[in-house]
C-alpha positions in Angstrom: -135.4 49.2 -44.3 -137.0 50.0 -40.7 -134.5 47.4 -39.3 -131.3 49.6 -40.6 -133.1 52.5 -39.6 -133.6 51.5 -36.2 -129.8 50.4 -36.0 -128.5 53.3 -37.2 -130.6 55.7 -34.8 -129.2 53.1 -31.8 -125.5 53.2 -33.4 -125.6 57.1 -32.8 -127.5 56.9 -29.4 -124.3 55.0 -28.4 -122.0 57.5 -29.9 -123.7 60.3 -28.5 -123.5 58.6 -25.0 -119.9 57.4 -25.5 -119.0 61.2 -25.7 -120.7 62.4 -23.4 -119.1 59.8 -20.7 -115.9 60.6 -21.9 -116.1 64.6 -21.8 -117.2 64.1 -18.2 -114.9 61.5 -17.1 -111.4 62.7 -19.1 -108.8 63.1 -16.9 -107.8 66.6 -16.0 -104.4 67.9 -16.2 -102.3 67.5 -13.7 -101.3 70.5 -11.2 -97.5 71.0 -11.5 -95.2 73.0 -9.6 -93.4 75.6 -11.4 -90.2 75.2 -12.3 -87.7 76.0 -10.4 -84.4 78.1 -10.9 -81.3 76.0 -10.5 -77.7 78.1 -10.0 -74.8 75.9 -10.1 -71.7 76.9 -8.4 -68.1 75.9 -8.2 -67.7 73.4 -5.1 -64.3 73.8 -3.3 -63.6 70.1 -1.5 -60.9 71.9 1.2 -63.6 74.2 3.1 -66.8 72.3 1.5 -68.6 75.5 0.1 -69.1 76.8 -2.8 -67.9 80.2 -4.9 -70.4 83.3 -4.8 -71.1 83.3 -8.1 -72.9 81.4 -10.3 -71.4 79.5 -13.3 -72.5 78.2 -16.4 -69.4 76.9 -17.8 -67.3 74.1 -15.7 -63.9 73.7 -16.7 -62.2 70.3 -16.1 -61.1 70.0 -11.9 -64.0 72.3 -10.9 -66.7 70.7 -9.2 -70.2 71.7 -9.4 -73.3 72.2 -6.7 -76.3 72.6 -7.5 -78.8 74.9 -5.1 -81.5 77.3 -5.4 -83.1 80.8 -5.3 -84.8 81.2 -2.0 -88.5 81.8 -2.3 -89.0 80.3 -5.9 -89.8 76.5 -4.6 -94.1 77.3 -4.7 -95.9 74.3 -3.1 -92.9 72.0 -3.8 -91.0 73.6 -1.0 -92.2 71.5 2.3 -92.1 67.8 0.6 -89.3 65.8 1.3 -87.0 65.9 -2.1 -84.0 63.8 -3.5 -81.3 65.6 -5.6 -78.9 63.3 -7.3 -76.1 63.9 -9.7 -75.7 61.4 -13.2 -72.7 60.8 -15.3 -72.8 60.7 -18.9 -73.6 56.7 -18.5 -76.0 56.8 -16.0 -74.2 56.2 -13.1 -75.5 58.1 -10.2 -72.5 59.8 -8.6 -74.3 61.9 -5.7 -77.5 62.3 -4.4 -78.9 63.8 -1.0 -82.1 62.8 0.6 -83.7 66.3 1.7 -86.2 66.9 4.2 -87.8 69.5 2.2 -86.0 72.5 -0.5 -84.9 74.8 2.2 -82.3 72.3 3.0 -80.8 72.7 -0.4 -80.4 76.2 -0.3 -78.6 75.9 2.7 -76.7 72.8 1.7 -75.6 72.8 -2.2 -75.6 69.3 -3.5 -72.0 68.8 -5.5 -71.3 66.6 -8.2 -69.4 64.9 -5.9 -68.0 65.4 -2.6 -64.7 63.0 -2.2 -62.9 64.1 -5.6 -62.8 66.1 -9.1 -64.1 64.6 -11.8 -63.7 64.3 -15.0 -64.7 66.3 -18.1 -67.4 65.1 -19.5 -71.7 65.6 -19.7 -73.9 65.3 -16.1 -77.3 65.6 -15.2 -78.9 67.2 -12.3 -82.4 65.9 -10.8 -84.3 67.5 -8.1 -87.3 65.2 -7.3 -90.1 65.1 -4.9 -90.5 61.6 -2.9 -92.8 59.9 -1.2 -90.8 56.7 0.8 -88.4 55.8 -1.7 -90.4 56.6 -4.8 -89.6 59.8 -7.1 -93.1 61.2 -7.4 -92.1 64.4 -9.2 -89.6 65.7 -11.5 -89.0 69.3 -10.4 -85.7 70.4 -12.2 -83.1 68.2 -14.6 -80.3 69.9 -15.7 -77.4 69.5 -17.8 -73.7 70.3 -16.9 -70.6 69.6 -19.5 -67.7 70.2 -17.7 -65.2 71.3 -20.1 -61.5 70.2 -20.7 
């Protein structure tokens, strides 16, 4: 009987410890940047700029470019960024290596800038790199262009 008694206080030493080293060693949350407002705006392919207004609704022959709000990019808004453009497959139709967000409020990123595209469902992502890797996703956003 003192033998199971003695394992049983030594079972719930080591339980006792286990939590404890796990309540001080848990990984924290990560910090994330806050989301960031995307406006998408017709691109015209004769003057390469895009229409004043934002759109929410494409129509089929009406390119869209992606850029944002100035001063709503946080800490995100110095690190070097990629924004790329996906068709409804997967296929990676655009995509801009930025030195850092202001570059995409001056530049809009466009679906794509040799031709009109079809109707159909693309994706916008705006990531943060670090050499070639994506380290964060900071926006992904879908766009149907409509027929």
């Amino acid at each position: 009987m003192r033998v199971m008694t003695v394992l049983g206080l030594i079972a719930v030493i080591v339980i006792l410890a286990s939590a404890g080293v796990l309540a001080v060693s848990w990984p924290s949350i990560p910090q994330r940047s806050p989301a960031l407002a995307i406006r998408l705006h017709a691109y015209d392919l004769a003057t390469a700029r895009i229409v004043d207004r934002p759109q929410k609704r494409f129509r089929q022959g009406q390119i869209p470019a992606a850029t944002i709000d100035e001063g709503v990019a946080g800490a995100a808004a110095t690190r070097p960024a990629r924004a790329s453009w996906y068709d409804g497959f997967g296929h990676r139709t655009n995509s801009v290596d930025l030195p850092d967000l202001d570059d995409l409020r001056a530049r809009p990123v466009p679906l794509s800038a040799t031709s009109a595209v079809p109707a159909g469902t693309y994706q916008f992502v705006l990531t943060t790199v670090s050499g070639n890797r994506a380290e964060e996703v900071l926006v992904w956003v879908h766009v149907e262009i409509e027929r």
